[in-house]
NUVOSE-482205 format. One record per residue: residue number from 1; residue in one letter; x, y, z of N, C-alpha, C in turn. Coordinates in Angstrom, 3 decimals. Layout:
// NUVOSE-482205
i_aa_n_u_n_v_n_w_ca_u_ca_v_ca_w_c_u_c_v_c_w
NUM_A_X_Y_Z_X_Y_Z_X_Y_Z $
...
END
This chain:
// NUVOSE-482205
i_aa_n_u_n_v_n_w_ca_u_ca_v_ca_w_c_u_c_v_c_w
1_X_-23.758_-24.051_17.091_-24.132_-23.290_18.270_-25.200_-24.050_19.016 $
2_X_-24.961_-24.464_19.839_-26.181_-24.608_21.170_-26.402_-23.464_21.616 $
3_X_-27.640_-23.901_21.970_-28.848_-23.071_23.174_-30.135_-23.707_23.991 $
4_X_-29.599_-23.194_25.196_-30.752_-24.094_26.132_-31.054_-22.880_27.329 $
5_X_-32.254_-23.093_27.250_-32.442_-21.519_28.180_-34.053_-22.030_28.420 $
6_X_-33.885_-23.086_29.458_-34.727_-24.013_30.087_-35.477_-22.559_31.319 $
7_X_-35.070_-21.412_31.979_-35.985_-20.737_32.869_-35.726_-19.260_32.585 $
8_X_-35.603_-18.775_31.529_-36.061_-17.095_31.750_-37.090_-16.540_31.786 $
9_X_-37.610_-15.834_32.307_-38.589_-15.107_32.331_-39.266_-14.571_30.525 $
10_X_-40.465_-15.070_30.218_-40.874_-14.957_28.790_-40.612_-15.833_28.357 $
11_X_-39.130_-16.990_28.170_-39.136_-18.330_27.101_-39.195_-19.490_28.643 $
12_X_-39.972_-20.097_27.785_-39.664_-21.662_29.207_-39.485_-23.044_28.209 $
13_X_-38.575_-23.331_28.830_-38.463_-24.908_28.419_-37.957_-24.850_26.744 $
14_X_-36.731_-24.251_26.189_-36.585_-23.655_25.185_-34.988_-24.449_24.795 $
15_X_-34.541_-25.541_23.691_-33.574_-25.942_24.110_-33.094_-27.127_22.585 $
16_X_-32.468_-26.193_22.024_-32.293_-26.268_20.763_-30.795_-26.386_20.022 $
17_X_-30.078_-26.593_19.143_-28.889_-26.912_18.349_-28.815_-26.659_17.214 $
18_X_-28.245_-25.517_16.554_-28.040_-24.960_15.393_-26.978_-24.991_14.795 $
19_X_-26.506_-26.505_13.919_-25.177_-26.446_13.665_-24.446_-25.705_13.231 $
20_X_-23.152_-25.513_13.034_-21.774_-24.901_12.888_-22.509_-24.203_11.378 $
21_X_-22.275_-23.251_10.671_-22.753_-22.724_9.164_-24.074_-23.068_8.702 $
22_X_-24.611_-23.050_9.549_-26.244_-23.175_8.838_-27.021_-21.660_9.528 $
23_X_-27.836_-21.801_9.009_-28.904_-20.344_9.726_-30.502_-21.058_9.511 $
24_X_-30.651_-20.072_10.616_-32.223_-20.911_11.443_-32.870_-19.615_11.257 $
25_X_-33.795_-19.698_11.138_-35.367_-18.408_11.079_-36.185_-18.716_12.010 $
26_X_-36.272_-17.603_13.330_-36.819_-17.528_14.586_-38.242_-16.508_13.844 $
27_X_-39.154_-17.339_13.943_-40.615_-16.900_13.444_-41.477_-17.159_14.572 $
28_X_-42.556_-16.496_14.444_-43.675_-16.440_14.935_-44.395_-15.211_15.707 $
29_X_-45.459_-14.984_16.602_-46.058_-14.010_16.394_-46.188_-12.842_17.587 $
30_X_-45.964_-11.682_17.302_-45.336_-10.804_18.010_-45.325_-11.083_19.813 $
31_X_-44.767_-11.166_20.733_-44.427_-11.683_21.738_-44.213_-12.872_21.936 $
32_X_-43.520_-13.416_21.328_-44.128_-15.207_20.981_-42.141_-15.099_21.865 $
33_X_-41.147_-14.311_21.793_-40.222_-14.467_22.442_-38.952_-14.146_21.648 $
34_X_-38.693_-13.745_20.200_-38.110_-13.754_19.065_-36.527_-13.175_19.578 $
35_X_-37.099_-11.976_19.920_-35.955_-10.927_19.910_-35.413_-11.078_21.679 $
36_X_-35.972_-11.701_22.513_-35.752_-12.252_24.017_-34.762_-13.019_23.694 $
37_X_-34.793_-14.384_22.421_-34.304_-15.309_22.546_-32.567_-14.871_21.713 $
38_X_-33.013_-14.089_20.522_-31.745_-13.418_19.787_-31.009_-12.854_20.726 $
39_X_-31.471_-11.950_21.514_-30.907_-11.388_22.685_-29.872_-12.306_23.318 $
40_X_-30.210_-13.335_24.209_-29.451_-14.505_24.790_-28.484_-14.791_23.809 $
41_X_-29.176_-15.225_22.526_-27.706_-15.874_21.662_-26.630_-14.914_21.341 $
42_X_-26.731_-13.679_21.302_-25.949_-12.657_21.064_-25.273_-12.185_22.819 $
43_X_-25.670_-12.507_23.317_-25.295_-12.102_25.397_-25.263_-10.809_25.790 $
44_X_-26.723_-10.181_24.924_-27.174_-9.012_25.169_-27.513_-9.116_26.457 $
45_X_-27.977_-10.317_26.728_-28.992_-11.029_28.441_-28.146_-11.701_28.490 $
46_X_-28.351_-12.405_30.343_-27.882_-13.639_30.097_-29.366_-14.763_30.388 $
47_X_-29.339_-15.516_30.398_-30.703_-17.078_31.359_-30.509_-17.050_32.522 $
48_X_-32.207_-16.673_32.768_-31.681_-17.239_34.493_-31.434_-18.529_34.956 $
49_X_-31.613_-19.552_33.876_-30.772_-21.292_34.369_-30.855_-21.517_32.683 $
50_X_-29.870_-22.633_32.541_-29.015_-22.962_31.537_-27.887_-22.450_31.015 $
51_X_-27.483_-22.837_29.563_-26.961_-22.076_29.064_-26.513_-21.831_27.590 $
52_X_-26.366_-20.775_27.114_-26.044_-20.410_25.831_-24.894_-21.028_25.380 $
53_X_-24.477_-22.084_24.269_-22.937_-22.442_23.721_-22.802_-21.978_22.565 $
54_X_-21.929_-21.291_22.353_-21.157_-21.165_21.281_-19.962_-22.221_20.920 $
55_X_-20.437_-22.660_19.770_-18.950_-23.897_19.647_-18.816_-25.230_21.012 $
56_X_-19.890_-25.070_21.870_-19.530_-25.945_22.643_-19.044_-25.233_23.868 $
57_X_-18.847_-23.923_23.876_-18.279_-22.942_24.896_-19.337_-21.940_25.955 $
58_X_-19.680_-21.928_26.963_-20.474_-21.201_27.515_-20.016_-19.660_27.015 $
59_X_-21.267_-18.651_26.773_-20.841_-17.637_26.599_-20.285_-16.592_27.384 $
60_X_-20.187_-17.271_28.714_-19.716_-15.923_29.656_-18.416_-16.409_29.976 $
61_X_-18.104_-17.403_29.459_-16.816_-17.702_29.665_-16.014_-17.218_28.230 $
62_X_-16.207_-16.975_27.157_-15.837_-16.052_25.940_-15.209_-14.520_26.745 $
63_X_-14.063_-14.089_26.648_-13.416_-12.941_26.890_-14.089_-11.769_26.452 $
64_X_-14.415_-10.715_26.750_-15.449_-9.274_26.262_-15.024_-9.409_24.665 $
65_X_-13.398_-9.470_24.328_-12.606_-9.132_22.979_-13.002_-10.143_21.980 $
66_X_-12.738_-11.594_22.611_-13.760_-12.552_21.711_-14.668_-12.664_21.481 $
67_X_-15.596_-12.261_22.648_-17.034_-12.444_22.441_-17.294_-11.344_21.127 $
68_X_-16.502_-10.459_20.968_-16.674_-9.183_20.053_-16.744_-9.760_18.776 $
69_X_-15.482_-10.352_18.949_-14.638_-11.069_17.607_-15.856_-12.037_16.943 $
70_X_-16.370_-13.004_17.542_-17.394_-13.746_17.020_-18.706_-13.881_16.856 $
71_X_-19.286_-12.779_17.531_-20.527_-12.376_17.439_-20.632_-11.371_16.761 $
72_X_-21.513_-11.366_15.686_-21.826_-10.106_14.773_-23.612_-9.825_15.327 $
73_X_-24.210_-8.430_15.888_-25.710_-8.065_15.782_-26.058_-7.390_15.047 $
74_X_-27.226_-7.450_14.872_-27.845_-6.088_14.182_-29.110_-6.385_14.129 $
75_X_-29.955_-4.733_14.148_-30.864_-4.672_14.373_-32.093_-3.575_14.004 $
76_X_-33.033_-3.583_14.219_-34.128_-3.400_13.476_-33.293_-1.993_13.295 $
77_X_-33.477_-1.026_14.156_-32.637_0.369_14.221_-31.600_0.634_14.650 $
78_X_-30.385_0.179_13.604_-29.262_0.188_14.563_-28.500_1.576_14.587 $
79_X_-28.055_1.540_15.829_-26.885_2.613_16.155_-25.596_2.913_15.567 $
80_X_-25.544_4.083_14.267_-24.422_3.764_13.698_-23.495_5.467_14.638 $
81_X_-22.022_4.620_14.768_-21.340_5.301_15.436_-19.735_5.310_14.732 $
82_X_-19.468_6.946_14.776_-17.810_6.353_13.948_-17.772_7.852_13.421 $
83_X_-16.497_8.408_13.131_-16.102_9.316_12.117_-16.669_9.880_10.619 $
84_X_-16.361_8.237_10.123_-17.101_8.039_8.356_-17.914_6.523_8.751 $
85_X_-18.458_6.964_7.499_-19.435_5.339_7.229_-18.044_3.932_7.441 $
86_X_-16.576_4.233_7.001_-16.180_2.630_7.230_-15.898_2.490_8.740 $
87_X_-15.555_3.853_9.419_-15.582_4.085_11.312_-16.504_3.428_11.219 $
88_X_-17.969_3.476_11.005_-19.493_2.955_11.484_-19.080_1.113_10.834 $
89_X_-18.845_1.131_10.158_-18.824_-0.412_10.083_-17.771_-1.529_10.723 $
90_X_-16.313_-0.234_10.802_-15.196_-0.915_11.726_-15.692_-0.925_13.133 $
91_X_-16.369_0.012_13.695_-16.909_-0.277_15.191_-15.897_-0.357_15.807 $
92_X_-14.242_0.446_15.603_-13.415_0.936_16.799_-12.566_-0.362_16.521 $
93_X_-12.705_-1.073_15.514_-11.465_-2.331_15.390_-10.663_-2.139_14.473 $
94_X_-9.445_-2.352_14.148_-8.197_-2.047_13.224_-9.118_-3.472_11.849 $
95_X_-9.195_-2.556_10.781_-10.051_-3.107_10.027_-9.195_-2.956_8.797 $
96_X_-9.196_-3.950_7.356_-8.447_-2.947_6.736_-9.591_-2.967_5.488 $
97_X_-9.976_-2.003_4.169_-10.510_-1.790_3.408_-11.006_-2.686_2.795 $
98_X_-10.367_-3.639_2.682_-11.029_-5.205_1.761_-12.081_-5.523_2.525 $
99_X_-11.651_-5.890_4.277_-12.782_-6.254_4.731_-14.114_-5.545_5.378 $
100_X_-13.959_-3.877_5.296_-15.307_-3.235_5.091_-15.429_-3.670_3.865 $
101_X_-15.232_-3.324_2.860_-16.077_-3.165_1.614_-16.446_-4.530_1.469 $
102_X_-15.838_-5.496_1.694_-16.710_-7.203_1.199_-17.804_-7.214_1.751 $
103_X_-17.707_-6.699_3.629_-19.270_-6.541_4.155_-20.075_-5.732_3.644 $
104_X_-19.736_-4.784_3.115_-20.588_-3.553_2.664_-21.669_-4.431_1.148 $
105_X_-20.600_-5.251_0.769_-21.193_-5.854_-0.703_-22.378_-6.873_-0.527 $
106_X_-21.748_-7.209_1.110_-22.640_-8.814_1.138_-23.963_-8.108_1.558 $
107_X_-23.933_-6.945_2.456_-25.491_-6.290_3.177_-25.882_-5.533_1.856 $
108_X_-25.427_-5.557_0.705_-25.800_-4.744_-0.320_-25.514_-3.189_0.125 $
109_X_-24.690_-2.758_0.415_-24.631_-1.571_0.936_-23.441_-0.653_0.049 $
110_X_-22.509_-1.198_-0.469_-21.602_-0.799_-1.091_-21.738_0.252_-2.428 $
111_X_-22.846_-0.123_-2.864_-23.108_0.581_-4.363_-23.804_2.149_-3.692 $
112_X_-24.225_2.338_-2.700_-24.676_3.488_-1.939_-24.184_3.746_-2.179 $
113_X_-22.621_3.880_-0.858_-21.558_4.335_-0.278_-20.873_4.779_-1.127 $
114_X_-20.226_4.047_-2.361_-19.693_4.480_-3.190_-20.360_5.822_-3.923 $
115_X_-21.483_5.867_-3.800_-22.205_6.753_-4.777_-22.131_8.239_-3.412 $
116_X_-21.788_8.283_-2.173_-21.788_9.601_-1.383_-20.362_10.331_-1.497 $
117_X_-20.527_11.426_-1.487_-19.273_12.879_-1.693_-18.074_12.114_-1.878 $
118_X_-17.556_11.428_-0.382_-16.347_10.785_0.030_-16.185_8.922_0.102 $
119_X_-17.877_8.560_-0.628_-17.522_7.186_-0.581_-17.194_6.658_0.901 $
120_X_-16.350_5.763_1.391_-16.480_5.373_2.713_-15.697_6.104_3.449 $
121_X_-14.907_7.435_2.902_-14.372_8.341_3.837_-15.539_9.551_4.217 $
122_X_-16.651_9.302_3.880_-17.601_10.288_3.767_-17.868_10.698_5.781 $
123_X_-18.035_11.736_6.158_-18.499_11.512_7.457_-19.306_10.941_7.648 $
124_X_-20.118_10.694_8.995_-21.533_10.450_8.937_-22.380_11.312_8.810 $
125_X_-22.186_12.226_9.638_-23.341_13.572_9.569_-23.344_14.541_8.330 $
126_X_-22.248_13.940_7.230_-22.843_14.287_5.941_-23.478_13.486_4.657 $
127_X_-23.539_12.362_5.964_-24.360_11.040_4.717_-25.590_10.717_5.097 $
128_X_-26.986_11.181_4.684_-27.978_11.343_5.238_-28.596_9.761_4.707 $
129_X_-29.422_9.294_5.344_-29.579_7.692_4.730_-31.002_7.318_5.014 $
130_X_-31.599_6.659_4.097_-33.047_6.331_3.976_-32.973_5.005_5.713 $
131_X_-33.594_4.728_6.067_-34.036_3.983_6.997_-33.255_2.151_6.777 $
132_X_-33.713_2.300_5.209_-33.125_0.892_4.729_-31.680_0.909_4.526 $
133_X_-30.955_2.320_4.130_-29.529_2.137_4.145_-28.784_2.279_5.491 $
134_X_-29.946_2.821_6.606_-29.198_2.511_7.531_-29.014_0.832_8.104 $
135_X_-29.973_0.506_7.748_-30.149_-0.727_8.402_-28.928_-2.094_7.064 $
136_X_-28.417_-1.590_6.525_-27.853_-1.997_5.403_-26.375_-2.000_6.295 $
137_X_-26.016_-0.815_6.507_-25.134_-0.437_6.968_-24.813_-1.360_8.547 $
138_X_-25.966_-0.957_9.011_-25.812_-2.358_10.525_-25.391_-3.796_10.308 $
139_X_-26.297_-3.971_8.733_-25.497_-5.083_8.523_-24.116_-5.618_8.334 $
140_X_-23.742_-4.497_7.273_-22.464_-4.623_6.974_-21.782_-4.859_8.371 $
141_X_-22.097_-3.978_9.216_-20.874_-3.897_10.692_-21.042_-5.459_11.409 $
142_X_-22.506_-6.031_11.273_-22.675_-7.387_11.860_-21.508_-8.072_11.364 $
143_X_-21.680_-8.165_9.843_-20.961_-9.095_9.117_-19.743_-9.225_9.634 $
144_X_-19.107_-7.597_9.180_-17.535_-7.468_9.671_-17.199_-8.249_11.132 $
145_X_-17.975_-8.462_12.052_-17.584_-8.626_13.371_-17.545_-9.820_13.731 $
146_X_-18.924_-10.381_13.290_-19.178_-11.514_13.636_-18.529_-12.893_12.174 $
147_X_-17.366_-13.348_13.135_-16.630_-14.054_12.987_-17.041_-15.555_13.175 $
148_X_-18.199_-15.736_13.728_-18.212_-16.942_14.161_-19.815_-17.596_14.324 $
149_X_-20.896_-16.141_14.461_-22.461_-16.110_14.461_-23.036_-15.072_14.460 $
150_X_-23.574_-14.631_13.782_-24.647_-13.613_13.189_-26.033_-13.662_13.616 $
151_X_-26.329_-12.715_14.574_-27.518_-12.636_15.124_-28.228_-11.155_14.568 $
152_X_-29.049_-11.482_14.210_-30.257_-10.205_13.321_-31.640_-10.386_13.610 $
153_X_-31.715_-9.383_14.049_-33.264_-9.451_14.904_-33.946_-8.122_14.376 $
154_X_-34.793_-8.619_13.562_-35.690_-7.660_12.256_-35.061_-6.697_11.244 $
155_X_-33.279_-7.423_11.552_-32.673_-6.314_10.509_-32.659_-6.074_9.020 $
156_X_-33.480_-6.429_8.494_-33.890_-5.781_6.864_-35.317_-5.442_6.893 $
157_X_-35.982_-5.051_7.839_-37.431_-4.942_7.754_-37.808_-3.563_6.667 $
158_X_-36.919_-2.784_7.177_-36.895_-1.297_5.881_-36.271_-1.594_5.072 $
159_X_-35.926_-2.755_4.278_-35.656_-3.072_2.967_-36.574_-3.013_1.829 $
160_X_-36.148_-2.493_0.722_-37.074_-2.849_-0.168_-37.423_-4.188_-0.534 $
161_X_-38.270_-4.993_-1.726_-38.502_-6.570_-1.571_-36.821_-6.653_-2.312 $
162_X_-36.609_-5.990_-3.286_-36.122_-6.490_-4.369_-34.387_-6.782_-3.333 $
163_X_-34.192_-5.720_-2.453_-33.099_-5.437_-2.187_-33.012_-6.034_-0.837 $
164_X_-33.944_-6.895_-0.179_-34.145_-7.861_0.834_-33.882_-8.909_0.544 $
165_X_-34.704_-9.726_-1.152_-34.087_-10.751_-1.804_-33.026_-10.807_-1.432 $
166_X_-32.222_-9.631_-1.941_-30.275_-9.993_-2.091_-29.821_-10.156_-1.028 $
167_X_-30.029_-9.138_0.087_-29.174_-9.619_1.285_-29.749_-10.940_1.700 $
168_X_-31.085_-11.130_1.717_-31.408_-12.276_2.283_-30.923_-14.091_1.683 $
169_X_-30.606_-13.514_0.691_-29.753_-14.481_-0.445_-27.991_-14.567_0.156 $
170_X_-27.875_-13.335_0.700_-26.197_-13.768_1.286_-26.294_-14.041_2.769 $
171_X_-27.207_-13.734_3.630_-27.605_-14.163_4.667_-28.059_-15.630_4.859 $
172_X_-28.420_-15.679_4.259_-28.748_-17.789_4.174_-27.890_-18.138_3.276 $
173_X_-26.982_-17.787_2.645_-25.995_-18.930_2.131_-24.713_-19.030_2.672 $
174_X_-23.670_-19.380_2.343_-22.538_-20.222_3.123_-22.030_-18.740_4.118 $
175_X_-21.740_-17.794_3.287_-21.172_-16.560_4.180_-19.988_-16.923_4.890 $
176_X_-19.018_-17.455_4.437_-17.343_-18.046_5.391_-18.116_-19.123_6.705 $
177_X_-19.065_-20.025_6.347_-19.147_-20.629_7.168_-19.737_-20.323_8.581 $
178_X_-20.089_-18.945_8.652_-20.679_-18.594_10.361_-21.827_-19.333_10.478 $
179_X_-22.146_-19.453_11.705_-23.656_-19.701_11.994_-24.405_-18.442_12.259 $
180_X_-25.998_-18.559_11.621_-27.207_-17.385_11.612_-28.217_-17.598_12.271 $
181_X_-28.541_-16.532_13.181_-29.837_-16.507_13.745_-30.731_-15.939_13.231 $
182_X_-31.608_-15.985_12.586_-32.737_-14.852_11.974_-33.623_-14.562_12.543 $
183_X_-34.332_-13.616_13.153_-35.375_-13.095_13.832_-36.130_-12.879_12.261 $
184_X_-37.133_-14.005_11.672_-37.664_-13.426_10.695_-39.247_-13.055_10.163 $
185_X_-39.743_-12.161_9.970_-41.431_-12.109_9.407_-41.383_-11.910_8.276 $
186_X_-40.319_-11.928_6.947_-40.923_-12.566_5.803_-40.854_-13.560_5.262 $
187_X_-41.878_-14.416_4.352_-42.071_-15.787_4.172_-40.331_-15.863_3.156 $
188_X_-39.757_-15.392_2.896_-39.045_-15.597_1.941_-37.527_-15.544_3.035 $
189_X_-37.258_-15.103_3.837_-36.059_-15.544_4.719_-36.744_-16.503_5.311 $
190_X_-37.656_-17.237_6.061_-37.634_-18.521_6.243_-37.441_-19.361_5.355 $
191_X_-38.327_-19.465_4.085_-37.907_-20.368_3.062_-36.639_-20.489_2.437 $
192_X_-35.966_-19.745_2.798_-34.254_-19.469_2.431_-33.212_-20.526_3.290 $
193_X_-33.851_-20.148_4.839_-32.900_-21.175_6.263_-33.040_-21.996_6.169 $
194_X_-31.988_-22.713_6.535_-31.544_-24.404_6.558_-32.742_-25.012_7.535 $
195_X_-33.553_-24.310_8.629_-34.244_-24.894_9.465_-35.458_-23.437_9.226 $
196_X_-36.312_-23.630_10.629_-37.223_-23.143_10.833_-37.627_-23.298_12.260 $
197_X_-37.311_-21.967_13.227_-38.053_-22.347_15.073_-38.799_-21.173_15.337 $
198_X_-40.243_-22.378_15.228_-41.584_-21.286_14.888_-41.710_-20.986_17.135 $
199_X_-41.872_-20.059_17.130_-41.913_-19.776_18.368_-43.600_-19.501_19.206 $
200_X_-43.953_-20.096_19.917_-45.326_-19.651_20.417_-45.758_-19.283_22.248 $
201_X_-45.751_-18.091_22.202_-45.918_-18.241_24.125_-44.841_-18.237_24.964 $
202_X_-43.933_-18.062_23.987_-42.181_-18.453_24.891_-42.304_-20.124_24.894 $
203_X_-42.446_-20.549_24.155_-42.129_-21.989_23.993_-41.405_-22.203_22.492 $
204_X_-40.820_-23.430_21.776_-40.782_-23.564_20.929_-41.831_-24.375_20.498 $
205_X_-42.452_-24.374_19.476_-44.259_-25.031_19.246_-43.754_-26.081_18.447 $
206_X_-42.661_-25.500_17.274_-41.789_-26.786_16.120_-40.890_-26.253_15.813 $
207_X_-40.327_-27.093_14.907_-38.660_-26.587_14.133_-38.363_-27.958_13.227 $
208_X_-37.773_-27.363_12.122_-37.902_-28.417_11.141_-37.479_-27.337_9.279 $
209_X_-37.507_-27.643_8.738_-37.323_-27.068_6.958_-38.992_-26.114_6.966 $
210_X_-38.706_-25.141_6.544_-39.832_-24.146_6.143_-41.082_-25.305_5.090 $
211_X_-40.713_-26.155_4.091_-41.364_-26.772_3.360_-42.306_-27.949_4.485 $
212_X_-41.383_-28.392_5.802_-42.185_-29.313_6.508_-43.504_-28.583_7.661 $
213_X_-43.083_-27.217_7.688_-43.811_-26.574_8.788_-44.966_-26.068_7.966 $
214_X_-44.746_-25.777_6.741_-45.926_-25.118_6.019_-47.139_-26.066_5.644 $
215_X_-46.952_-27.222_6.314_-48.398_-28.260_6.404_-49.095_-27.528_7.298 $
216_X_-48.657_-27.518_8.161_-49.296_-27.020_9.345_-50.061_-25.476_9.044 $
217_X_-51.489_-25.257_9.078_-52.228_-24.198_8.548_-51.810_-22.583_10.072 $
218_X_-51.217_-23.251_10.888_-51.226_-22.594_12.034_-49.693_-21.454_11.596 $
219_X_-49.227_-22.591_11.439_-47.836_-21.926_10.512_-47.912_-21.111_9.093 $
220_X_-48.900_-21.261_8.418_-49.138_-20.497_7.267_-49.938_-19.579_7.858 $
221_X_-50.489_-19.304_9.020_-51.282_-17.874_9.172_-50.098_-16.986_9.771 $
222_X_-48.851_-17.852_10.060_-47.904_-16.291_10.504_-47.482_-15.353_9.315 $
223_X_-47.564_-15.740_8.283_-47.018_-15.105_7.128_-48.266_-14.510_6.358 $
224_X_-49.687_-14.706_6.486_-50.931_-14.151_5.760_-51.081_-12.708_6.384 $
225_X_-51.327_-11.611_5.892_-52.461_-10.287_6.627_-53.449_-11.034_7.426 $
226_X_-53.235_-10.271_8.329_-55.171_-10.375_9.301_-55.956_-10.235_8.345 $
227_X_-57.065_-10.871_8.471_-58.066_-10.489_7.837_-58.690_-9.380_8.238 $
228_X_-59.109_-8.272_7.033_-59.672_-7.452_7.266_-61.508_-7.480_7.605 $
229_X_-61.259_-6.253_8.752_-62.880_-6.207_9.565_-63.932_-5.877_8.462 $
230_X_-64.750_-6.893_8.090_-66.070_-5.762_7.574_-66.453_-4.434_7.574 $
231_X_-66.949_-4.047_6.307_-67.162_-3.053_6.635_-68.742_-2.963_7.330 $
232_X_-68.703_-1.983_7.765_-70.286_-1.631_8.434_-70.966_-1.257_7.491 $
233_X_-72.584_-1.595_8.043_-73.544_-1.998_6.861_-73.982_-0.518_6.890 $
234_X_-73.718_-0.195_5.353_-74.530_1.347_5.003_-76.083_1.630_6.161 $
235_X_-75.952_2.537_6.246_-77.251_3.413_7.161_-78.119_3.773_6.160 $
236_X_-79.411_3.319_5.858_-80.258_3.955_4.967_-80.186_5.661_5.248 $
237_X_-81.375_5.972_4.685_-81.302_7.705_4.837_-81.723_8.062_5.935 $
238_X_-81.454_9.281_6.582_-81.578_9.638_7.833_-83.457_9.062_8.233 $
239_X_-83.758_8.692_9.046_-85.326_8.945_9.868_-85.744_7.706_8.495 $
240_X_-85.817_6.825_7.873_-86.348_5.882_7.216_-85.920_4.600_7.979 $
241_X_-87.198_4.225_7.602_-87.768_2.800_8.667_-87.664_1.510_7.017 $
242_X_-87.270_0.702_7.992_-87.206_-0.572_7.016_-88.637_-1.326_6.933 $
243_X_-88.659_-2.119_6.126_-89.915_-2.723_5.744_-90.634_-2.109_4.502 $
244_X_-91.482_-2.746_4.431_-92.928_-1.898_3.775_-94.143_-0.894_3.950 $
245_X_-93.874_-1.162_5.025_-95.321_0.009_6.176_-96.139_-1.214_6.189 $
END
């Protein structure tokens, strides 16, 4: 996948190549441009000059049906829509059972599903779901769709660690070959991606292997807590004066 998105408003001068089956981790620090730039690669937006390639293909030249076909999203809160949970993951496409449930396995989502009333014939509005199984579930539907590149922009953030590991373990590895975009803030999906495009200001600042960027101390403070404020210095007792007299 190329991307070059040299004048939008928020990224400038932004212009990058993410080969065919690899996945990249879009890091850095909140407005820095993350989910602007996922946006474009997915043709949520379009650039106001350059342009987005898929395969070598401009994306507005991709048919609505293809563009469907090869782009998989998902996202921090996604919108699940459909009859039953496999409606919510088919997303209105003639799907057949093998290939929900393989997605369901790869977002870790399957061992749920199986476990509600009707399993994936279950409705929705009788499958009530923690925050993380919804966002499990978005995945799965990414997967199913996207045929060709996978764009996820903070989608496992309501994961637990243990159950972030895993997807994040089938998200950076081969996955049928797609290419991945990661919108990511934990240190452990960058260290997973084939690359690393630390983002700063709407610029790209570097890009390179998580192991080469982590020299850089600027790059290890995106992944530390703020440091916490002092506390304020105790107040002696009410009306007492410091010193000795």
């Amino acid at each position: 996948m190329g991307l070059t998105v040299p004048g939008h408003e928020g990224l400038d001068g932004i212009a990058f190549t993410v080969p065919g089956g690899t996945s990249a981790a879009l890091v850095g620090l909140s407005g820095s441009g993350k989910s602007l730039l996922a946006a474009l690669a997915g043709r949520l937006a379009d650039p106001d000059r350059g342009e987005v390639l898929l395969d070598g293909v401009p994306l507005p030249e991709l048919p609505r049906a293809e563009l469907r076909r090869a782009v998989g999203y998902a996202f921090e809160r996604p919108e699940l829509v459909g009859g039953t949970v496999a409606d919510a993951i088919a997303l209105g496409r003639p799907m057949d059972d093998g290939t929900v449930r393989t997605a369901a396995r790869l977002a870790c989502a399957d061992e749920f599903v199986r476990r509600l009333p009707g399993g994936y014939g279950t409705a929705l509005a009788d499958a009530p779901m923690s925050g993380g199984e919804r966002q499990r579930l978005g995945l799965a539907r990414a997967i199913a769709h996207g045929e060709r590149l996978l764009v996820l922009d903070d989608a496992t953030s309501s994961l637990d660690t243990v159950t972030e590991r895993q997807v994040g373990a089938a998200l950076t590895g081969e996955l049928g070959g797609r290419t991945r975009l990661i919108v990511a803030h934990r240190i452990n999906t960058a260290l997973r991606a084939d690359r690393v495009i630390w983002l700063e200001d709407g610029r790209v600042r570097a890009h390179g292997p998580h192991e080469t960027l982590w020299r850089d101390p600027g790059y290890r403070a995106l992944f530390q807590p703020p440091a916490a404020e002092p506390a304020p210095a105790a107040a002696g007792p009410r009306g007492s004066r410091g010193g000795t007299g």
